[in-house]
Backbone as CSV, one residue per row, in Angstrom:
resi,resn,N_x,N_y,N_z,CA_x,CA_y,CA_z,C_x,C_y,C_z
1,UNK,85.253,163.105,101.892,85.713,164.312,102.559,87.113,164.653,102.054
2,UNK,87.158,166.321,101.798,88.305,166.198,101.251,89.137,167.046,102.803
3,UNK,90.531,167.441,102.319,90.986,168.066,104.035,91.418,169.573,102.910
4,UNK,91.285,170.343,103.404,91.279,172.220,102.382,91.659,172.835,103.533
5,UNK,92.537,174.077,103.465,93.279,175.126,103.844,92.040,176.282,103.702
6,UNK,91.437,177.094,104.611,90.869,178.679,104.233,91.751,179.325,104.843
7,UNK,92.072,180.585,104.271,92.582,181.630,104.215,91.329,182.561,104.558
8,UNK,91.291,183.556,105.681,90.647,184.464,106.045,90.867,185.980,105.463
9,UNK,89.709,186.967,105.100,90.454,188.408,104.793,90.814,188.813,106.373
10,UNK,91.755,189.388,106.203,92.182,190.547,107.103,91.352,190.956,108.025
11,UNK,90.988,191.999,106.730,89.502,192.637,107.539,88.619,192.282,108.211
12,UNK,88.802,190.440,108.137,87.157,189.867,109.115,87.919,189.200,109.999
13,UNK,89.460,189.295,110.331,89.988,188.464,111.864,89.738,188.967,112.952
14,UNK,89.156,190.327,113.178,88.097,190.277,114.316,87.271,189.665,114.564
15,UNK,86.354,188.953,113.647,85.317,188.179,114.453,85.574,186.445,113.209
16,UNK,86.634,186.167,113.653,87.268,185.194,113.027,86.385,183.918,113.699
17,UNK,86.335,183.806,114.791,85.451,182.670,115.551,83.959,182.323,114.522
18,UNK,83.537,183.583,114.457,81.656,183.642,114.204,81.607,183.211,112.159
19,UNK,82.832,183.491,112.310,83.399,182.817,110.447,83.424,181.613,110.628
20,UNK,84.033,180.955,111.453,84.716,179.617,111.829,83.157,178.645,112.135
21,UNK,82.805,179.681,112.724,81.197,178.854,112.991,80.363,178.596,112.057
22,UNK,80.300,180.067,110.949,79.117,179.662,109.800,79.856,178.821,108.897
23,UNK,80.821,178.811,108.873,81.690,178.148,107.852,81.730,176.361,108.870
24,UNK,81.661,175.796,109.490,81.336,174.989,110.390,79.459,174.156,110.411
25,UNK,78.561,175.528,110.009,77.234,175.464,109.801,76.949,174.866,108.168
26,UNK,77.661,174.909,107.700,77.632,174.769,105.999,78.341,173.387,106.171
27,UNK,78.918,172.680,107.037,79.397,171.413,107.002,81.154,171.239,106.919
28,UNK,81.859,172.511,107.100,83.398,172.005,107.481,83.276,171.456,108.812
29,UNK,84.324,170.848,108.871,84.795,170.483,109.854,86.512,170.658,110.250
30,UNK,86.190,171.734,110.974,87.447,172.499,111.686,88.371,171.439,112.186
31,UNK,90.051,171.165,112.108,90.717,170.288,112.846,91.772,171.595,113.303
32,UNK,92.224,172.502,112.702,92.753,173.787,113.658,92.218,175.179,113.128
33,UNK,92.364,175.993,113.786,91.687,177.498,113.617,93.135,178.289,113.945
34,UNK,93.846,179.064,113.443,94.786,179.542,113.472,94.545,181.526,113.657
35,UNK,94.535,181.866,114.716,94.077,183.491,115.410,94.656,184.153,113.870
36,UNK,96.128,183.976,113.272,96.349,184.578,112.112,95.303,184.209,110.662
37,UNK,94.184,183.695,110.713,93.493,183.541,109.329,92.819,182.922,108.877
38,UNK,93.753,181.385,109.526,94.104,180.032,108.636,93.302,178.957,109.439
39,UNK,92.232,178.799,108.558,91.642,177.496,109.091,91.646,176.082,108.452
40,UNK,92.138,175.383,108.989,92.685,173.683,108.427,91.176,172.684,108.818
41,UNK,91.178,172.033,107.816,89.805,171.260,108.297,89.175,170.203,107.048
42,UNK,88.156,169.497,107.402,87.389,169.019,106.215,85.865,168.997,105.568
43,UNK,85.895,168.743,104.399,84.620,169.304,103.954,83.612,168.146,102.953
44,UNK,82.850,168.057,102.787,82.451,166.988,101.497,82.780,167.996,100.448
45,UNK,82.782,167.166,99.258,83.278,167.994,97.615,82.314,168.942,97.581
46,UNK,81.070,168.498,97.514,79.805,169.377,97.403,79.384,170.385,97.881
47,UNK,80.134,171.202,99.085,79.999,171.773,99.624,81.357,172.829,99.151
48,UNK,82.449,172.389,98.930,83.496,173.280,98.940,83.530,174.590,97.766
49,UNK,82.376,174.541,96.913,82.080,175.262,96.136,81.464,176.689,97.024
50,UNK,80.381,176.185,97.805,79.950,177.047,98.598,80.803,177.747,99.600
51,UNK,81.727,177.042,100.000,82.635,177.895,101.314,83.745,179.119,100.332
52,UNK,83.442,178.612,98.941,84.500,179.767,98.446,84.370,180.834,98.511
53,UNK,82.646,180.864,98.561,81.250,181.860,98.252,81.452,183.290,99.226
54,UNK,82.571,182.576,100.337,82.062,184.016,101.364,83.077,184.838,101.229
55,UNK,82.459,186.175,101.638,83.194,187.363,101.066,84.815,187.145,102.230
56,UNK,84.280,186.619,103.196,85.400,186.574,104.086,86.995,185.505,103.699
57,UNK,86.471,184.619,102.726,87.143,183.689,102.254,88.220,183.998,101.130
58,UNK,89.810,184.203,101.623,90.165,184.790,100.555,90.629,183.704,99.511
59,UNK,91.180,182.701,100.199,91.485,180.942,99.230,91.025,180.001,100.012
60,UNK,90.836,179.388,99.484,90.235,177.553,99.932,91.583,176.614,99.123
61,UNK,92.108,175.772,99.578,92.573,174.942,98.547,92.387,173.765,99.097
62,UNK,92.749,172.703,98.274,92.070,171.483,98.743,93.475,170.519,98.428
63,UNK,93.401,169.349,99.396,94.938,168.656,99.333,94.659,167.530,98.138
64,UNK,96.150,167.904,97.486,95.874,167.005,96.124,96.476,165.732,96.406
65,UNK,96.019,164.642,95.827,96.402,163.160,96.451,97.711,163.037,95.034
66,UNK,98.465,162.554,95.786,99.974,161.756,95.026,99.930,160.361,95.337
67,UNK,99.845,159.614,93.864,100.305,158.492,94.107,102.301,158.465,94.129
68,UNK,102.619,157.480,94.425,104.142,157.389,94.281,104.320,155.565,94.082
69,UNK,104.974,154.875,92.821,105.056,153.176,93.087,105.784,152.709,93.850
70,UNK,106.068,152.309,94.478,106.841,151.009,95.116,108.158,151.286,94.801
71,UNK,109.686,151.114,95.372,110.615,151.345,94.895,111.020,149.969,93.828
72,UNK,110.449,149.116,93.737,110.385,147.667,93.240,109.733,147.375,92.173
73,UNK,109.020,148.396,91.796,107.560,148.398,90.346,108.714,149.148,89.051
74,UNK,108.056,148.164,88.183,108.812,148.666,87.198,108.412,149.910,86.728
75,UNK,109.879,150.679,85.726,109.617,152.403,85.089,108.404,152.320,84.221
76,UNK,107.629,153.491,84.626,106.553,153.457,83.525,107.512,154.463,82.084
């Protein structure tokens, strides 16, 4: 599971809930819904192709993993 940001159009934050749901039906999993747009949540990889798909969807992004070493590991 990865954790991805959607961005909503404008035009569909009237019925922002019934987005939240089909987008929910396809396998996110909502952790906040934000009335301005923004829905925070997670998804399997396989699927995040499809949630890009809707016309209502203006970005998806997905959180990129950082490693960082040890303050103690030697300079690469």
């Amino acid at each position: 599971m990865k954790n991805i940001v959607i961005t909503i159009s404008n035009s569909h934050l009237d019925r922002l809930k019934s987005v939240a749901a089909l987008l929910c039906k396809e396998g996110l999993v909502i952790t906040t819904l934000y009335e301005f747009g923004v829905i925070i949540g997670t998804a399997d990889e396989k699927i995040i192709h499809t949630l890009r798909q809707h016309e209502e969807v203006i970005s998806l992004t997905e959180e990129k993993q950082a490693n960082i070493s040890p303050p103690d590991a030697e300079v690469q």
